[in-house]
KEFIPA-826536 format. One line per 5 residues: their letters; for each residue x, y, z of N, C-alpha, C, O. Coordinates in steps of 0.02 Angstrom, whole numbers, plus 50000, padded with zeros to 5 digits. Layout:
BEGIN
a> X/Y/Z/X/Y/Z/X/Y/Z/X/Y/Z  ...
//
This chain:
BEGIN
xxxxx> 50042/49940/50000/50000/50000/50000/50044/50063/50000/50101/50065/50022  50014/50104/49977/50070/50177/49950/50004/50231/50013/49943/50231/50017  50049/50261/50043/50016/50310/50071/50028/50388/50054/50078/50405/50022  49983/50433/50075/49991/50500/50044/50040/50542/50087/50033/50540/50148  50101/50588/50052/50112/50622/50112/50110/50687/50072/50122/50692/50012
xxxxx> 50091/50748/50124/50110/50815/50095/50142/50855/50144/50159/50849/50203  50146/50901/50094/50217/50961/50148/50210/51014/50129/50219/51026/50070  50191/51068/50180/50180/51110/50176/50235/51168/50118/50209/51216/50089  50291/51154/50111/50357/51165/50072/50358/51098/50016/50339/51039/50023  50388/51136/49958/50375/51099/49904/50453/51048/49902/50509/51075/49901
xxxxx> 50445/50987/49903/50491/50942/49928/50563/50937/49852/50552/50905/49800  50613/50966/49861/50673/50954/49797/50658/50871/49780/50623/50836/49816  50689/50848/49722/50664/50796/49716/50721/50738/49739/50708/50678/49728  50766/50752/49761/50820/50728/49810/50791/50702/49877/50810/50648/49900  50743/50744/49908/50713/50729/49948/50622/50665/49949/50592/50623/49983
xxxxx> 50620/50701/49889/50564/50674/49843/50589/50586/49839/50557/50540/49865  50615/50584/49822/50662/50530/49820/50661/50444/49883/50659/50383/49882  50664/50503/49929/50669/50455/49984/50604/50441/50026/50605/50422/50085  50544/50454/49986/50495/50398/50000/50474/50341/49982/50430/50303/50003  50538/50338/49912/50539/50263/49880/50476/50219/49877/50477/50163/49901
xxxxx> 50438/50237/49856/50388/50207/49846/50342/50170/49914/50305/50122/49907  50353/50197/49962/50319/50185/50022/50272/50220/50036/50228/50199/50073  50269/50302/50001/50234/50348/50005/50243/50393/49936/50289/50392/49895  50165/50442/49939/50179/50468/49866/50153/50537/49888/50108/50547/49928  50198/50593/49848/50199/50652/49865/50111/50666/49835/50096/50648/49778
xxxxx> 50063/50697/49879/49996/50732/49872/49996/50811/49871/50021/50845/49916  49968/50834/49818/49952/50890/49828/49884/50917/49871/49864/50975/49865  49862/50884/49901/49804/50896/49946/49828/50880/50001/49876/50841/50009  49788/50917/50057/49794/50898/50136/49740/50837/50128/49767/50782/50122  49691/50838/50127/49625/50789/50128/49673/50708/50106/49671/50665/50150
xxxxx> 49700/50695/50060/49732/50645/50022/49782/50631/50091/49798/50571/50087  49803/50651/50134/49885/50634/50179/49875/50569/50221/49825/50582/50255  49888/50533/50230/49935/50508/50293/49971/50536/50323/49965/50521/50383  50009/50571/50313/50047/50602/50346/50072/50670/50293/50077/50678/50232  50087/50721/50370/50116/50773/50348/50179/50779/50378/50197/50759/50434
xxxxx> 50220/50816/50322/50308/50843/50336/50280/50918/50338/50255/50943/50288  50286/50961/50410/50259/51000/50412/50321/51066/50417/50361/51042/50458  50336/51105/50405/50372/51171/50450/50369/51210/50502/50331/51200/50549  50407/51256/50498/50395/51284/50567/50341/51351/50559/50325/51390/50604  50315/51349/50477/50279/51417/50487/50200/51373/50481/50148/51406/50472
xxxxx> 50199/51304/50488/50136/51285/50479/50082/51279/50527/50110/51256/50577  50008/51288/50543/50010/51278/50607/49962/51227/50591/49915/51232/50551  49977/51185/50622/49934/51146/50625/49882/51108/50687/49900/51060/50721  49815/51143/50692/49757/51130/50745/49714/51088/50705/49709/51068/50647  49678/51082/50772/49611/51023/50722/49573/51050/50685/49520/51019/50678
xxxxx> 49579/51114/50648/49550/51125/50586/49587/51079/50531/49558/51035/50500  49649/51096/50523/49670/51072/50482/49674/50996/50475/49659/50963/50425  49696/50976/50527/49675/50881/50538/49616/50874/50514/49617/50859/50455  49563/50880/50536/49500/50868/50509/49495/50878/50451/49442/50858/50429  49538/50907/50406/49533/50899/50331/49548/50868/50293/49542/50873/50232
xxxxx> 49596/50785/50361/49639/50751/50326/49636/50690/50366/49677/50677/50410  49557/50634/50339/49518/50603/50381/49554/50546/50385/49533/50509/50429  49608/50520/50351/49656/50469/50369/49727/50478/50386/49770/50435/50384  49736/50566/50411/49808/50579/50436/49814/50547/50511/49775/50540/50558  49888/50530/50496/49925/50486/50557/49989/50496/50605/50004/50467/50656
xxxxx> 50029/50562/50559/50068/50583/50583/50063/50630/50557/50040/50637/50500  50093/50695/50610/50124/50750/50587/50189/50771/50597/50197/50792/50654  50264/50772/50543/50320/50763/50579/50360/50837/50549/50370/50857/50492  50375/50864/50613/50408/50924/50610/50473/50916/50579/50507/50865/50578  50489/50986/50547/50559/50982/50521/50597/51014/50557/50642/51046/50530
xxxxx> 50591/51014/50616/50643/51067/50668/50604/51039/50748/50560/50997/50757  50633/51071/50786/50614/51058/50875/50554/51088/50883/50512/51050/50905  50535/51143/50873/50464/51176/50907/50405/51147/50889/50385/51131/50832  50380/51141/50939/50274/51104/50915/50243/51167/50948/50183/51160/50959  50266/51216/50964/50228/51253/50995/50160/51293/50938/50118/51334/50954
xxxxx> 50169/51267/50884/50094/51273/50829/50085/51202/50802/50075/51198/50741  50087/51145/50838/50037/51097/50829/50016/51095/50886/50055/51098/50934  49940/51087/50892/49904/51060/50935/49914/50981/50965/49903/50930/50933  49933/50985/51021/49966/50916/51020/49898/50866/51061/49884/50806/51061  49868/50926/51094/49792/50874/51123/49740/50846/51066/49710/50794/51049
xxxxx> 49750/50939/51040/49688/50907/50959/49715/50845/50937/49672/50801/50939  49784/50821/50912/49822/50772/50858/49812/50712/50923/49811/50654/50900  49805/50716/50985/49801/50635/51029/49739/50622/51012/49707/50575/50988  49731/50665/51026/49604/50654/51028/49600/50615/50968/49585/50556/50978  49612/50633/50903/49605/50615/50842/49671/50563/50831/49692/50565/50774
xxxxx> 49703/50523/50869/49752/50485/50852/49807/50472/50808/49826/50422/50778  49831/50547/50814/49889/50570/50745/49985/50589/50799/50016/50628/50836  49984/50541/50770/50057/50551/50818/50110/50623/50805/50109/50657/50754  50144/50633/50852/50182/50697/50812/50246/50681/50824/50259/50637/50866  50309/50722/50781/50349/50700/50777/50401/50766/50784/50382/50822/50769
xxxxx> 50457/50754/50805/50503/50831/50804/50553/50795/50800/50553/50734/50804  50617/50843/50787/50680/50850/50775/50724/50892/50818/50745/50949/50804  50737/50860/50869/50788/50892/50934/50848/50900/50877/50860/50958/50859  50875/50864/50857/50953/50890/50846/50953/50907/50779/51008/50902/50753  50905/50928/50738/50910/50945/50677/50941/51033/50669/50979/51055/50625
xxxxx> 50909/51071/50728/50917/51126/50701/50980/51154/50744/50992/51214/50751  51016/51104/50770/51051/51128/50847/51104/51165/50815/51103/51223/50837  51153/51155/50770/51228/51200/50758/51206/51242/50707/51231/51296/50722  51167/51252/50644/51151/51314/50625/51117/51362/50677/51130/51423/50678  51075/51332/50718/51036/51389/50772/51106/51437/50821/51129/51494/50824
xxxxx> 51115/51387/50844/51187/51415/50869/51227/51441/50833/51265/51476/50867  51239/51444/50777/51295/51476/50752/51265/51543/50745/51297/51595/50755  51178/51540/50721/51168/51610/50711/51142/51623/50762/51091/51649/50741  51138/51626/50838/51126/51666/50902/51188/51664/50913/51188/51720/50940  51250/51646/50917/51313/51694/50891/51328/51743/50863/51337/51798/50890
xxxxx> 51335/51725/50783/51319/51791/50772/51277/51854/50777/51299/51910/50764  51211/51841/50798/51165/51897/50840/51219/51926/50880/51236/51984/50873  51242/51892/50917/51286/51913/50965/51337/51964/50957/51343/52022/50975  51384/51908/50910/51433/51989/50893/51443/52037/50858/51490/52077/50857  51388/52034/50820/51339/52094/50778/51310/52136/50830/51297/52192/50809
xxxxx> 51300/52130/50871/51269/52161/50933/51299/52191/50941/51302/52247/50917  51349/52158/50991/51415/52205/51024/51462/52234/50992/51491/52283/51015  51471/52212/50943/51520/52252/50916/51476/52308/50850/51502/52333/50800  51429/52312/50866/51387/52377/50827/51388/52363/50778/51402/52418/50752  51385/52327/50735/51410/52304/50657/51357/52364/50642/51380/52420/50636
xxxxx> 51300/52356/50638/51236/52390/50607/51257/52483/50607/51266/52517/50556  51260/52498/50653/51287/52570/50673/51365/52590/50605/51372/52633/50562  51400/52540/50625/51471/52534/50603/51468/52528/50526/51504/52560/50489  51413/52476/50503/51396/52479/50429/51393/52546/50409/51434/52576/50374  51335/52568/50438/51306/52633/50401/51361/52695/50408/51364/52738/50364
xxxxx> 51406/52697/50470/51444/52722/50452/51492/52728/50379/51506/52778/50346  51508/52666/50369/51565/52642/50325/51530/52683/50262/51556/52731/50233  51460/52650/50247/51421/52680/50186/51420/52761/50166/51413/52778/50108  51429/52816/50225/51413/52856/50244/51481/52894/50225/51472/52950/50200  51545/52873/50232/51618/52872/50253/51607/52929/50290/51611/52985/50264
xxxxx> 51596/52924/50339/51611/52965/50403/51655/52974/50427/51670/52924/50459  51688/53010/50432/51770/53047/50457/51770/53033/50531/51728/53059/50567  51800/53007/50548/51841/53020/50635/51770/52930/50678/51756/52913/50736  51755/52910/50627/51699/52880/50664/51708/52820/50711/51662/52799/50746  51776/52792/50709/51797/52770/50762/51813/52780/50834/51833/52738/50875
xxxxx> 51796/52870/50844/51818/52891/50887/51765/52890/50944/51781/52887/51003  51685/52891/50915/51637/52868/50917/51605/52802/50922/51552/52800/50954  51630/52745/50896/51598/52686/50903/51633/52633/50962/51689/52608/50967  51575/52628/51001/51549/52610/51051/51557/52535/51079/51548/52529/51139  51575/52471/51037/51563/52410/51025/51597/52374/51109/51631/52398/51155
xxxxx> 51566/52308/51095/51591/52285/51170/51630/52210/51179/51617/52156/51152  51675/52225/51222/51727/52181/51201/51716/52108/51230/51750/52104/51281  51690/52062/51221/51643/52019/51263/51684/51959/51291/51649/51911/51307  51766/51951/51302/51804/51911/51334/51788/51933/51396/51760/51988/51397  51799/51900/51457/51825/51921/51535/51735/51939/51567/51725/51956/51625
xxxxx> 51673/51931/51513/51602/51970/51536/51562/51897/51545/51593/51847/51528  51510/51891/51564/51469/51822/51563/51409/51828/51528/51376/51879/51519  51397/51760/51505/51357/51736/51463/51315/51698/51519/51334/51660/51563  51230/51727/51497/51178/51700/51541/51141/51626/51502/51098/51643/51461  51145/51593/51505/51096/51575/51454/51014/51552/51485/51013/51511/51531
xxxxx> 50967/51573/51467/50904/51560/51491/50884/51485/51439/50876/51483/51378  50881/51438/51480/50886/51367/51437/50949/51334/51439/51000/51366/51452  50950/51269/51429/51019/51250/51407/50982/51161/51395/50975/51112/51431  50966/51176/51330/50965/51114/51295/51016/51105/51237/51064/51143/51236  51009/51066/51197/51061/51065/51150/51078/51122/51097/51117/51110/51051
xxxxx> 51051/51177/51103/51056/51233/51050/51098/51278/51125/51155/51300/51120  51056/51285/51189/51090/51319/51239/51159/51294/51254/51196/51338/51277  51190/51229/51245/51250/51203/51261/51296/51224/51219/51346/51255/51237  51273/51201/51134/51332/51231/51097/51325/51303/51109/51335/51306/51170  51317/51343/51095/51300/51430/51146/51367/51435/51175/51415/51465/51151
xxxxx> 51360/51386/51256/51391/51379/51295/51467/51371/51269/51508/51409/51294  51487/51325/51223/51543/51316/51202/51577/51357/51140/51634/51352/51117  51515/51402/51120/51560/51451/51077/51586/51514/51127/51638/51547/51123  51528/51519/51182/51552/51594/51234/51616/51579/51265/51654/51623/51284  51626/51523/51269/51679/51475/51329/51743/51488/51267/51793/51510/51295
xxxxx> 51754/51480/51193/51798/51468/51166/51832/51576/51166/51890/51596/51167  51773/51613/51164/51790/51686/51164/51805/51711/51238/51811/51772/51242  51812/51676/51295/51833/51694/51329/51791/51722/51404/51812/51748/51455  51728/51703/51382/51664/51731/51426/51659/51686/51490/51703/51643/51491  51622/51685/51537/51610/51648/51604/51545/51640/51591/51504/51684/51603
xxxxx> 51529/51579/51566/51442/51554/51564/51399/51523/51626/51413/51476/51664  51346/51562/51624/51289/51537/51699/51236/51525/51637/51234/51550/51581  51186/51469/51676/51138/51440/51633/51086/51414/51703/51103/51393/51758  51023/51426/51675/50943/51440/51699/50903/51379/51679/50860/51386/51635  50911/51319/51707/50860/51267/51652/50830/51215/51704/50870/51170/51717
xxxxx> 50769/51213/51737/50745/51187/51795/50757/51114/51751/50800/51082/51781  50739/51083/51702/50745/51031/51672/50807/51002/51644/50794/50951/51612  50869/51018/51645/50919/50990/51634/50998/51028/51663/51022/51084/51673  51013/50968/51667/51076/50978/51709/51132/51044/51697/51121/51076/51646  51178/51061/51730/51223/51106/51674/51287/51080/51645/51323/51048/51684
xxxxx> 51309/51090/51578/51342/51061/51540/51416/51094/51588/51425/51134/51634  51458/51049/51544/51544/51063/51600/51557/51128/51564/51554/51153/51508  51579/51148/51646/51618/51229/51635/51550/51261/51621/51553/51306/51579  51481/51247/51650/51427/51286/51658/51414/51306/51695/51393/51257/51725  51406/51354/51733/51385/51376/51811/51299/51395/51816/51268/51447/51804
xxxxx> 51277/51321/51842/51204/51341/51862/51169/51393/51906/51203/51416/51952  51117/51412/51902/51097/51471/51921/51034/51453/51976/50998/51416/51942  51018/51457/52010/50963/51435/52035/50861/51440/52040/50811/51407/52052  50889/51521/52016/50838/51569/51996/50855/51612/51932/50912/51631/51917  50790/51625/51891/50816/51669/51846/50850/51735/51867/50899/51758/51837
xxxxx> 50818/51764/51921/50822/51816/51926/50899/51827/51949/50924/51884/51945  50938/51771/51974/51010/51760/51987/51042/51794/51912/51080/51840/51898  51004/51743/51875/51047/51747/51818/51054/51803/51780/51101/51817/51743  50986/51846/51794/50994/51912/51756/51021/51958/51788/51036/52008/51756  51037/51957/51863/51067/52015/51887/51156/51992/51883/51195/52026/51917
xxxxx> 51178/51942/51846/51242/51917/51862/51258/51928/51761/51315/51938/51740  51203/51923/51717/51258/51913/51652/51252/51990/51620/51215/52038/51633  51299/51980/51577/51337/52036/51541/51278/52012/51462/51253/52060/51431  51269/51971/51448/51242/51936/51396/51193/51876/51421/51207/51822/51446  51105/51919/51399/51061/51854/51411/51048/51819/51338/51022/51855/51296
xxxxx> 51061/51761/51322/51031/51716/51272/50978/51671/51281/50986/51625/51322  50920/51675/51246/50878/51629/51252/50878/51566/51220/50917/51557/51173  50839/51521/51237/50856/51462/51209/50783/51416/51248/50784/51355/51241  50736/51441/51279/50685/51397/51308/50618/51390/51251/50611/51433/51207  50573/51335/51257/50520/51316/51243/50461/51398/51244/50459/51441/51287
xxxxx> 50431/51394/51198/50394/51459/51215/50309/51394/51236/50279/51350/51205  50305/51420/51289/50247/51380/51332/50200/51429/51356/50211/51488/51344  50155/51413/51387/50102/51453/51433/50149/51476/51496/50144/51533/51518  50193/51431/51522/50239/51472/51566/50299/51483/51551/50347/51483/51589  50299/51494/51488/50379/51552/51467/50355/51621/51429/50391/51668/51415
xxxxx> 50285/51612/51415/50275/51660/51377/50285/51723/51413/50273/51733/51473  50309/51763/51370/50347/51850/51435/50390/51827/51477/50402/51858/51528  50417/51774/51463/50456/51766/51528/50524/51823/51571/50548/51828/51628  50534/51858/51501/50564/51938/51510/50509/51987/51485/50496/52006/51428  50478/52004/51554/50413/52052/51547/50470/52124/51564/50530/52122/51554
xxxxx> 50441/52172/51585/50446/52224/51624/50493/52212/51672/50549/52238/51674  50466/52166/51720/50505/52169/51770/50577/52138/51778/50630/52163/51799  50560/52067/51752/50629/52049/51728/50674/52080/51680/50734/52077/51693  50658/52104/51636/50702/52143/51597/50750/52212/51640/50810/52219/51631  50711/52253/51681/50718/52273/51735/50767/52236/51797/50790/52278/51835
xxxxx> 50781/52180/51809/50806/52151/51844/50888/52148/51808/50940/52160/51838  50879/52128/51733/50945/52132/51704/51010/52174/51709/50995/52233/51720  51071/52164/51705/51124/52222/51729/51102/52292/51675/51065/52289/51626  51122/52328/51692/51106/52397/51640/51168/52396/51596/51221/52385/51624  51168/52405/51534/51207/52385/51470/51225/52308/51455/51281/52296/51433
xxxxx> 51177/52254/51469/51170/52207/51461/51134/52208/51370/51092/52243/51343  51177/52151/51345/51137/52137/51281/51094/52073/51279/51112/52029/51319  51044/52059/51242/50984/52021/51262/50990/51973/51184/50996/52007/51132  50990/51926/51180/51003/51863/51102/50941/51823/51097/50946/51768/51123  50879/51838/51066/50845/51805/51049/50825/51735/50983/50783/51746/50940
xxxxx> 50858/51676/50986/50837/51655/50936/50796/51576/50951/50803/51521/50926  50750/51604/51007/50720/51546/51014/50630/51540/50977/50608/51505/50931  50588/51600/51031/50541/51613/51003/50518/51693/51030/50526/51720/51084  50492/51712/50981/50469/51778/51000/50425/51796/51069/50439/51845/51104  50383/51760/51081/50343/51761/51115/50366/51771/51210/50343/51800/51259
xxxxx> 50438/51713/51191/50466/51728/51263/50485/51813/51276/50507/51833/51330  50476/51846/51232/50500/51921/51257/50430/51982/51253/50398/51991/51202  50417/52018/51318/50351/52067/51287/50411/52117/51265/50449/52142/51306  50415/52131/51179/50422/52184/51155/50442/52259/51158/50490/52292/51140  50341/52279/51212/50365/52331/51218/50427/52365/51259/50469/52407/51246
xxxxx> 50406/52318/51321/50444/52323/51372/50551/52306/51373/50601/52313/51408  50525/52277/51303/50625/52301/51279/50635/52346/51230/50691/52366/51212  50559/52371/51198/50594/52437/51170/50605/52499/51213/50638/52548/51195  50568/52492/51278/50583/52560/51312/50642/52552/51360/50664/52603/51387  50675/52481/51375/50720/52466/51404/50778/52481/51342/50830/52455/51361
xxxxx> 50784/52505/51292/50819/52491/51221/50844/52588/51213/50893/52619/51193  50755/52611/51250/50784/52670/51242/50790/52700/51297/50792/52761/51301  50795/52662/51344/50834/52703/51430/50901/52665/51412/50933/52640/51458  50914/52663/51369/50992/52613/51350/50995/52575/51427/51051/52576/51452  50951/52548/51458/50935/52476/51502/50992/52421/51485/51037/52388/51510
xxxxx> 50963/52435/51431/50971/52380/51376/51024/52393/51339/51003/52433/51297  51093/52380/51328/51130/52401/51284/51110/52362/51192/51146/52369/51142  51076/52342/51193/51062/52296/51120/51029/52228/51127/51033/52185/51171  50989/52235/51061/50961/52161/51072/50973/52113/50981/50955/52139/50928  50996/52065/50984/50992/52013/50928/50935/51982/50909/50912/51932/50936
xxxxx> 50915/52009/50864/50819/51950/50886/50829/51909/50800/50860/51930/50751  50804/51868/50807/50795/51818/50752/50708/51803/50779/50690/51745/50792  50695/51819/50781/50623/51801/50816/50570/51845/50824/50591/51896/50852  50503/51850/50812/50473/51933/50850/50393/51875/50879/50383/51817/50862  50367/51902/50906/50296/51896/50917/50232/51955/50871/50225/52011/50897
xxxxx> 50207/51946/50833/50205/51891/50802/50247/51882/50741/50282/51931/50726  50251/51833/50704/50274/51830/50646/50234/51837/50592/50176/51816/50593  50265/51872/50530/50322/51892/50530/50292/51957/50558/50232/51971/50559  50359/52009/50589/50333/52062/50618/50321/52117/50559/50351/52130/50507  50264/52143/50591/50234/52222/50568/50292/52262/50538/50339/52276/50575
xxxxx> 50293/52276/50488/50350/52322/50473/50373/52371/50490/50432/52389/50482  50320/52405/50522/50302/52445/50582/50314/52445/50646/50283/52481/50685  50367/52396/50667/50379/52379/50732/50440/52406/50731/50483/52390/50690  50448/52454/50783/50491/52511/50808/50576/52455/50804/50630/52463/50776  50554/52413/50836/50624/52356/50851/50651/52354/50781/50706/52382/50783
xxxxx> 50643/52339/50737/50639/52326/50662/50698/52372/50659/50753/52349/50643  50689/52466/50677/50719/52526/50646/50761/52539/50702/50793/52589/50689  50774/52515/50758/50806/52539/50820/50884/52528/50797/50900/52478/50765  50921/52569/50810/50988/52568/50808/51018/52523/50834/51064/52493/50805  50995/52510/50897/51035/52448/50944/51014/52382/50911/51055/52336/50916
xxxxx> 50961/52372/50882/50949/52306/50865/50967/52272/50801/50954/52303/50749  50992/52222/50797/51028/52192/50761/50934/52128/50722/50912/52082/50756  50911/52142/50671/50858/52080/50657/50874/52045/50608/50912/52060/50562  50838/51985/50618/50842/51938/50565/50764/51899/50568/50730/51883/50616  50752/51893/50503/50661/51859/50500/50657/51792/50505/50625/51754/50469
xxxxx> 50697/51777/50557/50689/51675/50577/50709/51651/50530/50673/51624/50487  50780/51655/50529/50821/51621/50475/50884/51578/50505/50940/51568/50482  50849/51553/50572/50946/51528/50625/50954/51478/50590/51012/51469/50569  50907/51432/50572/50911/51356/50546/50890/51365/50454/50869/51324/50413  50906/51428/50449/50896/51425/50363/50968/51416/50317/50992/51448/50270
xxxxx> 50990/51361/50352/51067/51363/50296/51058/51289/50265/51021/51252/50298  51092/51256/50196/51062/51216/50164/51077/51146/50199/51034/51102/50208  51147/51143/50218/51138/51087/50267/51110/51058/50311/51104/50997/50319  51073/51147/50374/51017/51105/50411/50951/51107/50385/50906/51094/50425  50931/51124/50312/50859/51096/50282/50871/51031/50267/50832/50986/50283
xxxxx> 50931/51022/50232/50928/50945/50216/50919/50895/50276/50873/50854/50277  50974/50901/50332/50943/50862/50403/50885/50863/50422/50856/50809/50429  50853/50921/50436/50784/50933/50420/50724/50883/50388/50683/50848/50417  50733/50893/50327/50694/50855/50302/50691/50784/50284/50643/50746/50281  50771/50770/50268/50762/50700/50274/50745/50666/50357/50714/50613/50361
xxxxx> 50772/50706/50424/50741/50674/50465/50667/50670/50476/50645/50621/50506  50620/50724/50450/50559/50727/50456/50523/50666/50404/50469/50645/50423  50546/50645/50354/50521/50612/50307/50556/50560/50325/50532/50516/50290  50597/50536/50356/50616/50483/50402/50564/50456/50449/50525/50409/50437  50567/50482/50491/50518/50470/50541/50450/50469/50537/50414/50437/50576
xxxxx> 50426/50511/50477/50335/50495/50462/50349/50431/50422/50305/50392/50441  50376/50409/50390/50375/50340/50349/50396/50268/50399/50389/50208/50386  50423/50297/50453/50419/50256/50511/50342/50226/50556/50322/50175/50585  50316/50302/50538/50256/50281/50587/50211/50277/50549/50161/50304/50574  50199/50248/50481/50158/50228/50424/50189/50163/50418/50155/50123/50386
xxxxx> 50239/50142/50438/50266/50055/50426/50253/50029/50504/50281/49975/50517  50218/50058/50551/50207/50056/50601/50269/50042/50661/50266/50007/50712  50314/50073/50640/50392/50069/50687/50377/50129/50734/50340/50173/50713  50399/50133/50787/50396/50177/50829/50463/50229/50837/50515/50217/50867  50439/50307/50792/50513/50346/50787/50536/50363/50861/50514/50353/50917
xxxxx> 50599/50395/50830/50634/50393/50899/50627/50463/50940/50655/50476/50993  50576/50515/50895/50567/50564/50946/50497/50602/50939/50482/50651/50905  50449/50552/50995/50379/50559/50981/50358/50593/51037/50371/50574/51094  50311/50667/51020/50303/50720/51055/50265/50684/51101/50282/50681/51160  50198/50646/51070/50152/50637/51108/50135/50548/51134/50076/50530/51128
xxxxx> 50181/50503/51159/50189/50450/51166/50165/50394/51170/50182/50337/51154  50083/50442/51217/50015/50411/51241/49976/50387/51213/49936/50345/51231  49988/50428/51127/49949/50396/51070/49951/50335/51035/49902/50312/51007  50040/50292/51039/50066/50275/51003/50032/50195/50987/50044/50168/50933  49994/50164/51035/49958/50101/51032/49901/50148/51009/49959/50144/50989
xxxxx> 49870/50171/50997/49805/50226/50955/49836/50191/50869/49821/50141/50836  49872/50231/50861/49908/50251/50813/49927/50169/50765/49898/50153/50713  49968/50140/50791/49978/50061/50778/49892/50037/50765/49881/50008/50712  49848/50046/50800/49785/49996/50786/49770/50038/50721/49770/49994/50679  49761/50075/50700/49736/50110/50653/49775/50102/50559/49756/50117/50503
xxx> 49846/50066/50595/49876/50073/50508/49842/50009/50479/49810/49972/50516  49850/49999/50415/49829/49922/50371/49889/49892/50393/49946/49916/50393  49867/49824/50417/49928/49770/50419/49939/49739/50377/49985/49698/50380
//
C-alpha cells in the first residue's frame, strides 16, 4: 500500500526521492497520511480534520509550539520533532546575533556607507572576553552557545529547571540570579504558557544595565514593548532578535528601525545543510510511523498504541 504524504514546502526531488515508493507526494491535505510539516505551519484540528486518514504529523525542526498536540492525541495522529536537527546552525546564528550586537556592526555599517570621518572615535562596540554569558535554557542549542562563549573567553551561567548544566557551566538557581549576574542574556527555552513574557517588564528590569539580550528561540518569550523602552533608557545596551511575536513582524515595529537592534526574519536554521537534516529526518520518521515502527522522537507517546491499531497490516 502507498500512502499519501504532503508538505507544507515543496519537497526538491532529492528529497522526493526518499519515499521510495512507500509513500507518494499529494498535493492535497485531505489525500495525507501524513504530513512533513514546518515551522511556519500551524497545525490545529482544523486542519487535521481535513485530513480524515492523517497519522502523523512530523516536524522539520524542535518547536510544536503550533501543533496542537491534544487536538492530534484526541484524533490519534502522532507527532513527531527533530531535537538535533536545528542545533549547530541555530547556534551559530545566536552567535552571530551576538557579535553583531556588540560590536555595533549595524551602526558601524552605516557608518562605513556614509564614510564618516573620525567615526571610530565614536563607536561604542563591546569587548565580550572576561564578561558572562547567561543562558536562559540550556538544551542542546543552549550548550553549543555555551561552548562558543567559553571558546571567546566569557564565564557562562545557565537557567534550566529541566536539565543539568553542561561542563564549565555555572548553574543558576533562579532566573532572577541569572539576570542580575550576566553581561549577555541568550535565550534558548520552549515558548509555553509558562515562558510566555518570561522577560516582561520586570525581569528585563532586573537585568544588569548595558546588558545585551540574544533572541533566537521564540518571540513570544520576550514582551516587546517592554524592551523597546528598556532599548531606549539604553537599560538595555542591544538586542539580537531572530524572532518577534508575532510573525512575521509588522513592518512597523519600532524594534525593526532601532539602532541597537541587530534583526533577522527567523532564518537561524535557514542554511542548506540544516534543511537537508531537516527534512530528510522529518520524512524519516513519518514513513516510520506509516510502517508502524515507533520513531525515535515522539512528542506525544500516549497515542502511540492509538496510532499502531489504526495502520493496514
Amino acid at each position: 500500500m502507498t500512502f499519501g504524504l504532503w508538505s507544507d514546502r515543496r519537497l526538491r526531488p532529492e528529497h522526493a526521492r526518499l519515499l521510495d515508493g512507500a509513500a507518494a507526494i499529494v498535493e492535497d491535505v485531505v489525500e495525507a497520511e501524513a504530513i512533513v510539516a514546518s515551522g511556519g505551519l500551524r497545525c490545529d484540528g482544523a486542519l487535521m480534520d481535513r485530513a480524515p486518514r492523517l497519522r502523523v504529523i512530523s516536524r522539520t525542526g524542535i518547536g510544536v509550539d503550533r501543533v496542537a498536540i491534544e487536538e492530534a492525541t484526541a484524533r490519534r495522529i502522532a507527532v513527531c520533532n527533530l531535537p538535533d536537527g536545528p542545533t549547530v546552525s541555530t547556534a551559530e546564528h545566536a552567535l552571530a546575533l551576538l557579535l553583531a550586537t556588540a560590536k555595533r556592526v549595524r551602526a558601524a555599517e552605516r557608518a562605513a556607507r556614509e564614510a564618516r570621518p573620525n567615526y571610530a572615535d565614536e563607536h561604542d562596540a563591546i569587548e565580550l572576553a572576561g564578561l558572562t554569558l547567561g543562558l536562559v535554557g540550556q538544551g542542546r542549542i543552549g550548550t553549543r552557545m555555551a561552548r562558543y562563549a567559553q571558546a571567546l573567553g566569557m564565564r557562562v551561567l545557565a537557567h534550566d529547571p529541566y536539565a543539568p548544566a553542561a561542563p564549565g557551566v555555572e548553574p543558576t538557581a533562579t532566573l532572577d540570579e541569572l539576570l542580575a549576574a550576566s553581561d549577555v542574556v541568550s535565550l534558548h527555552a520552549p515558548l509555553t504558557p509558562e515562558t510566555h513574557h518570561l522577560l516582561d517588564a520586570a525581569a528585563i528590569a532586573r537585568m544588569k544595565r548595558g546588558a545585551i539580550l540574544v533572541n533566537a528561540a521564540r518571540g513570544g518569550l520576550v514582551d516587546e514593548g517592554a524592551l523597546l523602552d528598556a532599548l531606549d533608557r539604553e537599560h538595555v545596551a542591544g538586542a539580537g532578535l531572530d524572532v518577534f511575536d508575532p510573525e512575521p513582524p509588522d513592518p512597523g515595529n519600532p524594534l525593526l528601525a532601532h539602532d541597537r537592534v541587530v534583526a533577522t526574519p527567523h532564518v537561524a536554521s535557514s542554511t542548506e545543510a540544516c534543511r537537508d537534516r531537516l527534512l530528510r529526518g522529518a520524512i524519516a520518521q513519518a514513513l516510520q510511523v506509516l510502517r508502524g515502527e515507533r520513531p525515535p522522537h515522539l512528542v506525544n507517546p500516549e497515542v502511540w498504541a492509538a496510532v499502531r491499531r489504526t495502520l493496514p497490516t
